[in-house]
N, CA, C and O atoms as a Maestro MAE file, in Angstrom:
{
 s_m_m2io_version
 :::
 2.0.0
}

f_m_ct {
 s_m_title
 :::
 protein
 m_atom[284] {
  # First column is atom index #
  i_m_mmod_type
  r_m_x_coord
  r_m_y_coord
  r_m_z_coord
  i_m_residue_number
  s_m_chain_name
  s_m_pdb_residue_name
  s_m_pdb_atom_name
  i_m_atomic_number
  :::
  1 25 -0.200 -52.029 48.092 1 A "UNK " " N  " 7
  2 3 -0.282 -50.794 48.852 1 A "UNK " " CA " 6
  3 2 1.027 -50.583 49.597 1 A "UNK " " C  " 6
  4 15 1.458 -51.438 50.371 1 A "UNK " " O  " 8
  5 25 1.625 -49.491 49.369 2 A "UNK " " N  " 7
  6 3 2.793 -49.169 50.042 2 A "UNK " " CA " 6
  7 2 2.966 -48.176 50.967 2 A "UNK " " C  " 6
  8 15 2.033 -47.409 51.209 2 A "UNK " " O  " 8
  9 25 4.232 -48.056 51.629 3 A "UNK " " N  " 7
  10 3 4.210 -47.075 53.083 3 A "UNK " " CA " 6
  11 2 4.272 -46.105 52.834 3 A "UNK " " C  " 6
  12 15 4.492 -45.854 51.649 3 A "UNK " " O  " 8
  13 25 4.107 -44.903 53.867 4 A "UNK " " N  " 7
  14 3 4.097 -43.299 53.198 4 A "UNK " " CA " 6
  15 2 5.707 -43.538 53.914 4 A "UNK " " C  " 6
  16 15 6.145 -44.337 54.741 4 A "UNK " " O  " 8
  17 25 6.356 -42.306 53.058 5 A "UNK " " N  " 7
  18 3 7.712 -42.360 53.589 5 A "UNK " " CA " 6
  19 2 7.304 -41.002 53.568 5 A "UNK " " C  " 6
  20 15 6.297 -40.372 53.244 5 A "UNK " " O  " 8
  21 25 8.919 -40.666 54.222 6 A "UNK " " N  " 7
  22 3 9.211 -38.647 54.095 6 A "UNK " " CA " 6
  23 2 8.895 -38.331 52.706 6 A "UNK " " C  " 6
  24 15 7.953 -37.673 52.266 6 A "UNK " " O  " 8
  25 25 9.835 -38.907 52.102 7 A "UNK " " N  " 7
  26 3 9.539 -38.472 50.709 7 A "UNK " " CA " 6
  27 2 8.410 -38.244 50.062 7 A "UNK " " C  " 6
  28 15 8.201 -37.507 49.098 7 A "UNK " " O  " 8
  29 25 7.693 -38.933 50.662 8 A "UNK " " N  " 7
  30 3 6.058 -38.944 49.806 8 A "UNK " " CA " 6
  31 2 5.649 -37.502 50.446 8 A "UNK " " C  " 6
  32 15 5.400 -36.500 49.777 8 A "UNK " " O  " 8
  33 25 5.625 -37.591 51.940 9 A "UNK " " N  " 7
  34 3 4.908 -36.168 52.575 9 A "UNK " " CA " 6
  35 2 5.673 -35.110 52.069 9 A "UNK " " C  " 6
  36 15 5.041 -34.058 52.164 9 A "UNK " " O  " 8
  37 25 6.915 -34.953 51.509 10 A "UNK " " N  " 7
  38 3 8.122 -33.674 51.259 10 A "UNK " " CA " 6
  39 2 7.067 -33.646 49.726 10 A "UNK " " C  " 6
  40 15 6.603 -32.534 49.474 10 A "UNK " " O  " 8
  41 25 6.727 -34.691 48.829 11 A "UNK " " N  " 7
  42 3 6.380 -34.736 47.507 11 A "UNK " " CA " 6
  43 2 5.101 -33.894 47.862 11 A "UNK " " C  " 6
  44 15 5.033 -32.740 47.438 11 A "UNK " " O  " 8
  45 25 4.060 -34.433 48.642 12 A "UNK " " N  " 7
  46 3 3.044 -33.434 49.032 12 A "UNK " " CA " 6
  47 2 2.987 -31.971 49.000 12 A "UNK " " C  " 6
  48 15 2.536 -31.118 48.236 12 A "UNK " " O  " 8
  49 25 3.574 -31.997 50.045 13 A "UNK " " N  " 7
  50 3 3.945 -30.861 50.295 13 A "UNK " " CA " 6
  51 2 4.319 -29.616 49.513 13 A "UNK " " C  " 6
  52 15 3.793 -28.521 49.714 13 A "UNK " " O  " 8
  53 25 5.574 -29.926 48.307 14 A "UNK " " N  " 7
  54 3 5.734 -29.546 47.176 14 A "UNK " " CA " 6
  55 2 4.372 -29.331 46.242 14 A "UNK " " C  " 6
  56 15 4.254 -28.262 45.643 14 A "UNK " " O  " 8
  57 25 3.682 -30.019 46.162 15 A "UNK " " N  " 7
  58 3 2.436 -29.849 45.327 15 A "UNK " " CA " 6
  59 2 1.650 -29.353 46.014 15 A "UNK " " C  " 6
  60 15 1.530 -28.188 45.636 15 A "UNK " " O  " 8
  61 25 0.855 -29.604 47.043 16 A "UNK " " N  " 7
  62 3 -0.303 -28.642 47.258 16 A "UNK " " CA " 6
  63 2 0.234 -27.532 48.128 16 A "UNK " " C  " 6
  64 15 -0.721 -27.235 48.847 16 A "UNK " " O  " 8
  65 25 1.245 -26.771 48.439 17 A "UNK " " N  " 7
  66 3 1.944 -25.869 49.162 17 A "UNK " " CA " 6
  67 2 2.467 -25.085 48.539 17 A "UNK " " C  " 6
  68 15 2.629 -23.934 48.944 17 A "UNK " " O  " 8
  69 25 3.020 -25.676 46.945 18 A "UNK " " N  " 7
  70 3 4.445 -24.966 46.215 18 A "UNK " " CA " 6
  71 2 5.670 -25.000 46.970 18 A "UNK " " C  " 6
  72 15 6.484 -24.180 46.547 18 A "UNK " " O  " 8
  73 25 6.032 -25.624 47.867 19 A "UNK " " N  " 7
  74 3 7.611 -25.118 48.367 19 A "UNK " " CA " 6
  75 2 8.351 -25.973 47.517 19 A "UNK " " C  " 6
  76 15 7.992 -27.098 47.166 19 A "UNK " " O  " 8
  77 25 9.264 -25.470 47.241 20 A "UNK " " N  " 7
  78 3 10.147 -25.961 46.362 20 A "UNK " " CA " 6
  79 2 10.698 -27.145 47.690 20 A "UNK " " C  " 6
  80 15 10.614 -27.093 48.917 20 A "UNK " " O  " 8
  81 25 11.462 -28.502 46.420 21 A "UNK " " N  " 7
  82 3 11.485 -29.829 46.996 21 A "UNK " " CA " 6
  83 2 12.639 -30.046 48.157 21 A "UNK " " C  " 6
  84 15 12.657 -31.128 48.744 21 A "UNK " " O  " 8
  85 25 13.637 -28.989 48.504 22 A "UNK " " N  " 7
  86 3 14.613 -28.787 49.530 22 A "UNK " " CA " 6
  87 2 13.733 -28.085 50.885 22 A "UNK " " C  " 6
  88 15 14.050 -28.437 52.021 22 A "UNK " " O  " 8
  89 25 12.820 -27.261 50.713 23 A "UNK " " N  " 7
  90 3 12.014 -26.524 51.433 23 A "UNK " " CA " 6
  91 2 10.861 -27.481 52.127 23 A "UNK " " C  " 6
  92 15 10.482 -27.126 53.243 23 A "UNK " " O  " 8
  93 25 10.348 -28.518 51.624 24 A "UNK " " N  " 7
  94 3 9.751 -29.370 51.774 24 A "UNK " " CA " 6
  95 2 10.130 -30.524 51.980 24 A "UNK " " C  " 6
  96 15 9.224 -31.330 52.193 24 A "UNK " " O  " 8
  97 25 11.367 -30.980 51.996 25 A "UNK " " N  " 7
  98 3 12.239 -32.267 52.386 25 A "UNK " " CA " 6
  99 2 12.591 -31.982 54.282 25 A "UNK " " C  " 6
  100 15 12.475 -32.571 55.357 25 A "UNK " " O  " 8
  101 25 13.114 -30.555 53.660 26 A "UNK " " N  " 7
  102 3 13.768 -29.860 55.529 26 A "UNK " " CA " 6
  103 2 12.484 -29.413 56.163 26 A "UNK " " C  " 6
  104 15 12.917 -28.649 57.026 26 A "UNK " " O  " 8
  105 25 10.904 -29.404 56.305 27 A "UNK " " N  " 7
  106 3 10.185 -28.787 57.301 27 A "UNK " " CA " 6
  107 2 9.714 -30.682 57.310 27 A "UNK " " C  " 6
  108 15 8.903 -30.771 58.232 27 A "UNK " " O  " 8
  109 25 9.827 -31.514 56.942 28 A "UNK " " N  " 7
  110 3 9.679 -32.813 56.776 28 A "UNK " " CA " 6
  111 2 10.316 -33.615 58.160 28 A "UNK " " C  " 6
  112 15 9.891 -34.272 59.110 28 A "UNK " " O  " 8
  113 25 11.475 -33.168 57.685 29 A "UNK " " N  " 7
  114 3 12.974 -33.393 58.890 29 A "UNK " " CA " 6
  115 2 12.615 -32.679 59.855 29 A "UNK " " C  " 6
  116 15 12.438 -33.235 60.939 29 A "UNK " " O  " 8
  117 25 12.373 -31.009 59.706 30 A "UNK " " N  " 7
  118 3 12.096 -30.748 61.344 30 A "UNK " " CA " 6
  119 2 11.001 -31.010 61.997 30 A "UNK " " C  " 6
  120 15 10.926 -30.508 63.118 30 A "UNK " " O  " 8
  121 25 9.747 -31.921 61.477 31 A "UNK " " N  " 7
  122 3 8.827 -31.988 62.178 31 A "UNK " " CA " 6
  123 2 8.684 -33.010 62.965 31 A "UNK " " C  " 6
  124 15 7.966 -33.085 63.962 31 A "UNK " " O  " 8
  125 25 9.497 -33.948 62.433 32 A "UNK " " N  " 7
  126 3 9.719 -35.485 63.103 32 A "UNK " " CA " 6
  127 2 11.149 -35.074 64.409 32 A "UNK " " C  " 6
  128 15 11.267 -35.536 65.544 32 A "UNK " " O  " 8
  129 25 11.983 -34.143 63.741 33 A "UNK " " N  " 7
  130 3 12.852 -33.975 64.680 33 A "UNK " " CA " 6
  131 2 12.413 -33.111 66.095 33 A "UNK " " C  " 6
  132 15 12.941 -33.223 67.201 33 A "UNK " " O  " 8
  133 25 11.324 -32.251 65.722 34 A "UNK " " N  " 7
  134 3 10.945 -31.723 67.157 34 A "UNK " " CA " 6
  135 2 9.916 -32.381 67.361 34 A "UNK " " C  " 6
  136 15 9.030 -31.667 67.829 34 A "UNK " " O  " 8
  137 25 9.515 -33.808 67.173 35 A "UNK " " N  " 7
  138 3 8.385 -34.770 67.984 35 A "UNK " " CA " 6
  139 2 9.590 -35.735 68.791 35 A "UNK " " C  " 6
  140 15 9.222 -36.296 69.823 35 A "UNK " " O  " 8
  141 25 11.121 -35.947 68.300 36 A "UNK " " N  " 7
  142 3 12.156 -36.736 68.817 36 A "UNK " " CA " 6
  143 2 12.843 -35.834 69.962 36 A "UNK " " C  " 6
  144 15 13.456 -36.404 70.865 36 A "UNK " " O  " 8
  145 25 12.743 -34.410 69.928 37 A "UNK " " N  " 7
  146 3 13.367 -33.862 70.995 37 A "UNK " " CA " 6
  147 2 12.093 -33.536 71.836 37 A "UNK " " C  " 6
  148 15 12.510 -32.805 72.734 37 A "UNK " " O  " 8
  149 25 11.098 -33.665 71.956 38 A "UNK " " N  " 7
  150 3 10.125 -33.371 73.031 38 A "UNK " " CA " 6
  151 2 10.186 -34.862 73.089 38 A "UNK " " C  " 6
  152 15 10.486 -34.613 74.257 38 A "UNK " " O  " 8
  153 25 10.198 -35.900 73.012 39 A "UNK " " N  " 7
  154 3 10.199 -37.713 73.662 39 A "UNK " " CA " 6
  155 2 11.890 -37.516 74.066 39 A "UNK " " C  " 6
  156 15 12.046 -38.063 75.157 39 A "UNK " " O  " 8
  157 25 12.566 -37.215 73.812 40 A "UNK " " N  " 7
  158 3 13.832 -37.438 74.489 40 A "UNK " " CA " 6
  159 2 13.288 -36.516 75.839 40 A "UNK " " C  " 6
  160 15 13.717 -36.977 76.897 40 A "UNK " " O  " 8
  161 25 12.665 -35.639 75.949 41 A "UNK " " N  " 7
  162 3 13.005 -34.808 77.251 41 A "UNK " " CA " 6
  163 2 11.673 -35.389 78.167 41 A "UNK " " C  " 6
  164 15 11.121 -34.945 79.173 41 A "UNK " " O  " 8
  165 25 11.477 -36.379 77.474 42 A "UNK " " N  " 7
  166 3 10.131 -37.531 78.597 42 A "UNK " " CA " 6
  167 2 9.023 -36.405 78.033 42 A "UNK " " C  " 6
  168 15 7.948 -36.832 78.455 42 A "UNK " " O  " 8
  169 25 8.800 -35.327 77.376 43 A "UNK " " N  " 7
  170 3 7.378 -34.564 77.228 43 A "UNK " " CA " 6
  171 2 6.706 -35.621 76.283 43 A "UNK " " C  " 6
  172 15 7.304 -36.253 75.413 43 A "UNK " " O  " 8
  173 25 4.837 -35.757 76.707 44 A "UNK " " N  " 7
  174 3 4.342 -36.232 75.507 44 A "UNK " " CA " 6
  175 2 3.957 -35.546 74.090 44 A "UNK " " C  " 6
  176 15 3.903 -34.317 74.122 44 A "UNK " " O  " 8
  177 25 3.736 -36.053 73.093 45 A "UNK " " N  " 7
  178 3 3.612 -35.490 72.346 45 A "UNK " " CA " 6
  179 2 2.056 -35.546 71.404 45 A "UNK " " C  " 6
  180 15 1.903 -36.355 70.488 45 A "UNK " " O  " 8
  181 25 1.076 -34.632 71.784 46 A "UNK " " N  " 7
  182 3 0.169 -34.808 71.114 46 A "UNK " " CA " 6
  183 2 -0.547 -34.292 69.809 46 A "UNK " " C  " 6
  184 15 -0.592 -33.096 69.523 46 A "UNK " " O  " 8
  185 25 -1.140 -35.356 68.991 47 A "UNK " " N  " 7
  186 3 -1.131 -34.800 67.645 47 A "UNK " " CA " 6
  187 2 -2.938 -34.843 67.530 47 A "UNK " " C  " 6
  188 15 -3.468 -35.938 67.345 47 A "UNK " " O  " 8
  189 25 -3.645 -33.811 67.630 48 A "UNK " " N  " 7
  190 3 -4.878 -33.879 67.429 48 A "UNK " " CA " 6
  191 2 -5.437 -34.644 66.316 48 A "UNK " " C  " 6
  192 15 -4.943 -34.484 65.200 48 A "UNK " " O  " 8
  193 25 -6.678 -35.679 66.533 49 A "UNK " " N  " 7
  194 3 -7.116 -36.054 64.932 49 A "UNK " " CA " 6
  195 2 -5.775 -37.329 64.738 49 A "UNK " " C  " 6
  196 15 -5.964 -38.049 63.758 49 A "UNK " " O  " 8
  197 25 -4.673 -37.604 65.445 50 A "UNK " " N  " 7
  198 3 -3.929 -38.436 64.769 50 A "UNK " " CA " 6
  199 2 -3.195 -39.536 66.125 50 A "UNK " " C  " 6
  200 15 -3.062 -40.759 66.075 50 A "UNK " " O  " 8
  201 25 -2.811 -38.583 67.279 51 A "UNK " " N  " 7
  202 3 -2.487 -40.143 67.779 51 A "UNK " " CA " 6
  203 2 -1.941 -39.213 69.204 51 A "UNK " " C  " 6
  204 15 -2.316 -38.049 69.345 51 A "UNK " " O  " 8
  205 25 -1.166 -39.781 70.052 52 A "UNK " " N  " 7
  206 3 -0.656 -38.837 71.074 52 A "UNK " " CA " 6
  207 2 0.795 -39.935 71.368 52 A "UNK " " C  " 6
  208 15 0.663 -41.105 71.010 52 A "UNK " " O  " 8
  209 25 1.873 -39.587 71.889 53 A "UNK " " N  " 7
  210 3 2.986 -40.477 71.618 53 A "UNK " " CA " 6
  211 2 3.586 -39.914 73.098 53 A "UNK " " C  " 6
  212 15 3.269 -38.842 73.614 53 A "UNK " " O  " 8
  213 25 4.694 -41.077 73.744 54 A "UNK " " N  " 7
  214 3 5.562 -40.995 74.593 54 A "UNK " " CA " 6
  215 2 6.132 -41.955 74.934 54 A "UNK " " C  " 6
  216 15 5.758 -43.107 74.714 54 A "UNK " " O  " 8
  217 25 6.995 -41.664 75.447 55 A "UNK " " N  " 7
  218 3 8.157 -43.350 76.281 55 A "UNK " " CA " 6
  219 2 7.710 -43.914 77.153 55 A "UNK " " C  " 6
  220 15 7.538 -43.200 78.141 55 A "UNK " " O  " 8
  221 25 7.471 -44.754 77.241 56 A "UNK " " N  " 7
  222 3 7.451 -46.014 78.512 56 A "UNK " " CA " 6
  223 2 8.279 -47.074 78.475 56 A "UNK " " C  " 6
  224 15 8.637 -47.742 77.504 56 A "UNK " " O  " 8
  225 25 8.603 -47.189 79.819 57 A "UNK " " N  " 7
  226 3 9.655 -48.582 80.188 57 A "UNK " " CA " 6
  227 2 8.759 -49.588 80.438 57 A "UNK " " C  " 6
  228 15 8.094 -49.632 81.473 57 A "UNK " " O  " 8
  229 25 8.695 -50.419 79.537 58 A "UNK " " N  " 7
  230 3 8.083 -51.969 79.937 58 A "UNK " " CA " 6
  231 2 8.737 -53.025 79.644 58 A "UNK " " C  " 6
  232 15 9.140 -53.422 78.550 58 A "UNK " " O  " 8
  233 25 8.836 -53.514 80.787 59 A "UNK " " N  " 7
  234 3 9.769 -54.786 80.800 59 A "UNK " " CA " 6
  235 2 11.390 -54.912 80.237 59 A "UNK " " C  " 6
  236 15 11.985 -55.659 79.460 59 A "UNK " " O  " 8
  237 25 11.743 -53.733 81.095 60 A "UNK " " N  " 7
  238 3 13.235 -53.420 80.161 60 A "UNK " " CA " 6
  239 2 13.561 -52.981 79.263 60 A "UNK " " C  " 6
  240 15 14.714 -52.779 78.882 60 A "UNK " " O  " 8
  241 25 11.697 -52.549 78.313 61 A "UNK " " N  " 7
  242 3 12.138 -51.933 76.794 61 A "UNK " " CA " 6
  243 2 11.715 -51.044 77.078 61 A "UNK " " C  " 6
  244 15 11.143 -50.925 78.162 61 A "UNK " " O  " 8
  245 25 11.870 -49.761 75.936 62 A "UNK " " N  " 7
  246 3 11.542 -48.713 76.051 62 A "UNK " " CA " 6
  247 2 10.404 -48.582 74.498 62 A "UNK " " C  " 6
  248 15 10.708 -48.840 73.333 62 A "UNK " " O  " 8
  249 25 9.457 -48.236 74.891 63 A "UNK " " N  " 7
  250 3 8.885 -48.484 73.785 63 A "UNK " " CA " 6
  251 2 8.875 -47.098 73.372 63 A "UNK " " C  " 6
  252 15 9.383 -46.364 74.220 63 A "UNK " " O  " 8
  253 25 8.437 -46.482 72.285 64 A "UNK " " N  " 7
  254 3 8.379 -45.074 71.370 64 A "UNK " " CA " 6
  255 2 7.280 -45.216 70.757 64 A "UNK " " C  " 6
  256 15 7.299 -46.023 69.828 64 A "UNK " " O  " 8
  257 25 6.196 -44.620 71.004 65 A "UNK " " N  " 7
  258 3 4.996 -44.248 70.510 65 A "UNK " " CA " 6
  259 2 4.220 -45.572 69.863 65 A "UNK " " C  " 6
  260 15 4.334 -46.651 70.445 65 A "UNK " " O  " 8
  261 25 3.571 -45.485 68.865 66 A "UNK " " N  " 7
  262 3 3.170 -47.065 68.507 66 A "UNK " " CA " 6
  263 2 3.690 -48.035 67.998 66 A "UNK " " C  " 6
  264 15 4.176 -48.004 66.868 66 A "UNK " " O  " 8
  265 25 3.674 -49.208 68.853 67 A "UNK " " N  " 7
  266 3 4.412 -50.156 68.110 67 A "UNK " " CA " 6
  267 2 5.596 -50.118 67.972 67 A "UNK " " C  " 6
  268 15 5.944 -51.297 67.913 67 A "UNK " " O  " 8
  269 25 6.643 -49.349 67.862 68 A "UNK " " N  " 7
  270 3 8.215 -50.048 67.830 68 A "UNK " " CA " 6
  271 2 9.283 -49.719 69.219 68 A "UNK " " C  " 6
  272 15 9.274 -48.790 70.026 68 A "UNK " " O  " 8
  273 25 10.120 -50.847 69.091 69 A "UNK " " N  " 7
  274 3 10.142 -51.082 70.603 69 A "UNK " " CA " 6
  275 2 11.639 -50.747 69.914 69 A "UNK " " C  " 6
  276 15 11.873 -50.570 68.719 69 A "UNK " " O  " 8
  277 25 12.475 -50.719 70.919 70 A "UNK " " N  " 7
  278 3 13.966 -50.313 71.303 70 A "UNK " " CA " 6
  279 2 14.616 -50.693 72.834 70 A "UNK " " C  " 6
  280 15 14.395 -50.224 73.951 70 A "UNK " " O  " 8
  281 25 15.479 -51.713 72.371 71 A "UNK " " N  " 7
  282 3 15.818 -52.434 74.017 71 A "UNK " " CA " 6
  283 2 16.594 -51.332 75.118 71 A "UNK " " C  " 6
  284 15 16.876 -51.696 76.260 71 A "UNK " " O  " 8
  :::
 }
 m_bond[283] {
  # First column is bond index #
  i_m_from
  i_m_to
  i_m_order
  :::
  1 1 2 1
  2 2 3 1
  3 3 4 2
  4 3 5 1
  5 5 6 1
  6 6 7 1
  7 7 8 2
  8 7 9 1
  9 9 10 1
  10 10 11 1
  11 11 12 2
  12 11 13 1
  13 13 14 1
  14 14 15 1
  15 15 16 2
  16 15 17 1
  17 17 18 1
  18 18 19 1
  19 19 20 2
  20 19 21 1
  21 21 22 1
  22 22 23 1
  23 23 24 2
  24 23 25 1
  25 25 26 1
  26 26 27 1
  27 27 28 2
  28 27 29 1
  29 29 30 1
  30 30 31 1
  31 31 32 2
  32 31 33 1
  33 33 34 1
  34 34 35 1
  35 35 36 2
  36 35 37 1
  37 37 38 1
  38 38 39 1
  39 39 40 2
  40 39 41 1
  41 41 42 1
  42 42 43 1
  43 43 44 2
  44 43 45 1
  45 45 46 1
  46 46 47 1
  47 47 48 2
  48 47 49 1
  49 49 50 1
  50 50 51 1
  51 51 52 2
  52 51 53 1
  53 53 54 1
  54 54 55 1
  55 55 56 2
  56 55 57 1
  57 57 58 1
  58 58 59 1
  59 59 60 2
  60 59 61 1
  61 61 62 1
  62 62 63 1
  63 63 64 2
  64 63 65 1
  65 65 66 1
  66 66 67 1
  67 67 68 2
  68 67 69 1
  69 69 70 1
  70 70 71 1
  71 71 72 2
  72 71 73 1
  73 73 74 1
  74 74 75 1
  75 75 76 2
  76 75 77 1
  77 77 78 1
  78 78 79 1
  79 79 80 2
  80 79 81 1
  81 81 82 1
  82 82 83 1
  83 83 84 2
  84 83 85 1
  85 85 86 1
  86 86 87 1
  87 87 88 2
  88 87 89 1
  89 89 90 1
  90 90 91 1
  91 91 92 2
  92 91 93 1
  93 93 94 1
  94 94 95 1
  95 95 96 2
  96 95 97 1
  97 97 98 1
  98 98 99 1
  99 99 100 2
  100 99 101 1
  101 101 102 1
  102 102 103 1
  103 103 104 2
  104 103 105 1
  105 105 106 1
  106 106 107 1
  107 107 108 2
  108 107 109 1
  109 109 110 1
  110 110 111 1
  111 111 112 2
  112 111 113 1
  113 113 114 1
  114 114 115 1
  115 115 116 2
  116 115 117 1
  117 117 118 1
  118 118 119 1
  119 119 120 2
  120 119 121 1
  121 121 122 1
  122 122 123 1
  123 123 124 2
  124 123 125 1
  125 125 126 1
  126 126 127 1
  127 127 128 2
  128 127 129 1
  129 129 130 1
  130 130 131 1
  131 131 132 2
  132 131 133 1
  133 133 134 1
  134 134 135 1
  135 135 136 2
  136 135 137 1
  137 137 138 1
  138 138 139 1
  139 139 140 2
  140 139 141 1
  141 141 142 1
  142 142 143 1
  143 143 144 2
  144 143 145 1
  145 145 146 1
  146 146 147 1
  147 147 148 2
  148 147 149 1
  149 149 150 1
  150 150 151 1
  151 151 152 2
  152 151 153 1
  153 153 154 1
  154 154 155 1
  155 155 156 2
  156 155 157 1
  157 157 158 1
  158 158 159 1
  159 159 160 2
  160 159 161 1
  161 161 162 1
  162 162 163 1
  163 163 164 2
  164 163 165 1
  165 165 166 1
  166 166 167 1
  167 167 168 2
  168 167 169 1
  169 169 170 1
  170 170 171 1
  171 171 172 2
  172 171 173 1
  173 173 174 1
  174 174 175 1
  175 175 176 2
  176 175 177 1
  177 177 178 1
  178 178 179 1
  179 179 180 2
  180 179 181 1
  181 181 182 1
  182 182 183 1
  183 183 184 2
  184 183 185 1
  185 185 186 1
  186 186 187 1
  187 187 188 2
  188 187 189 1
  189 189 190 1
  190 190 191 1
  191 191 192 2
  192 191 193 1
  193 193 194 1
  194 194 195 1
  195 195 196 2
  196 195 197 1
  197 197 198 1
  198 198 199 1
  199 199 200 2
  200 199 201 1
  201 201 202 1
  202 202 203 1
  203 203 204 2
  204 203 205 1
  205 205 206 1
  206 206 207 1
  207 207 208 2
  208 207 209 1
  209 209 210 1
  210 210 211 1
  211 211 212 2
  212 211 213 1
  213 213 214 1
  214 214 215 1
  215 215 216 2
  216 215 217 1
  217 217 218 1
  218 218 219 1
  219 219 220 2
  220 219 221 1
  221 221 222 1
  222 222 223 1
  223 223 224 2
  224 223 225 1
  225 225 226 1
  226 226 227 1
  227 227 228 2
  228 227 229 1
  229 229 230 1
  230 230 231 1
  231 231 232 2
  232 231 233 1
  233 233 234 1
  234 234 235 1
  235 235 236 2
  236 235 237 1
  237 237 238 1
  238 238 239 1
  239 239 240 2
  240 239 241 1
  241 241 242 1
  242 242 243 1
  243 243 244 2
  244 243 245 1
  245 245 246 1
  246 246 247 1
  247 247 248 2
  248 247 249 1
  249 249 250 1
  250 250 251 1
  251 251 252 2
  252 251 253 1
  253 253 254 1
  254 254 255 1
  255 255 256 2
  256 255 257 1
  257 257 258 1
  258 258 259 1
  259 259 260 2
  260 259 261 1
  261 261 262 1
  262 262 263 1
  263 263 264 2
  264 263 265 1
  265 265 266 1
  266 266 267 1
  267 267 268 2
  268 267 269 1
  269 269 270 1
  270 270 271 1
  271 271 272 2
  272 271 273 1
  273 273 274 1
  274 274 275 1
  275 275 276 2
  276 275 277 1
  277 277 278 1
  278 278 279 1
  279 279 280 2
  280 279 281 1
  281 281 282 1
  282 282 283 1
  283 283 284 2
  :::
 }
}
């Protein structure tokens, strides 16, 4: 069993949507990129049905939503 990457959701996307695979690579990119500029500006970010995400400082790290940490 393997990870979903962008690519897989851009591949989605392309198929049950029709957007052609540049059209569906770039709304891919901007959706992760405006969940990275609302956590840069400290806003949380909530995703109904899927999870809710934000920064916290613990113990010197800064953690980013689940699980991966960044010193």
């Amino acid at each position: 069993m393997g990870a979903l990457t962008k690519a897989d959701m851009a591949e989605r996307l392309n198929e049950e949507l029709g957007l052609n695979k540049r059209e569906a690579k770039e709304m891919v990119e901007l959706f992760f990129e405006e969940i990275r500029q609302s956590l840069e500006k400290n806003q949380s970010v909530k995703l109904s049905g899927f999870g809710n995400f934000d920064l916290r400082d613990t113990m010197g790290k800064t953690k980013k939503g689940i699980g991966s940490w960044e010193p």
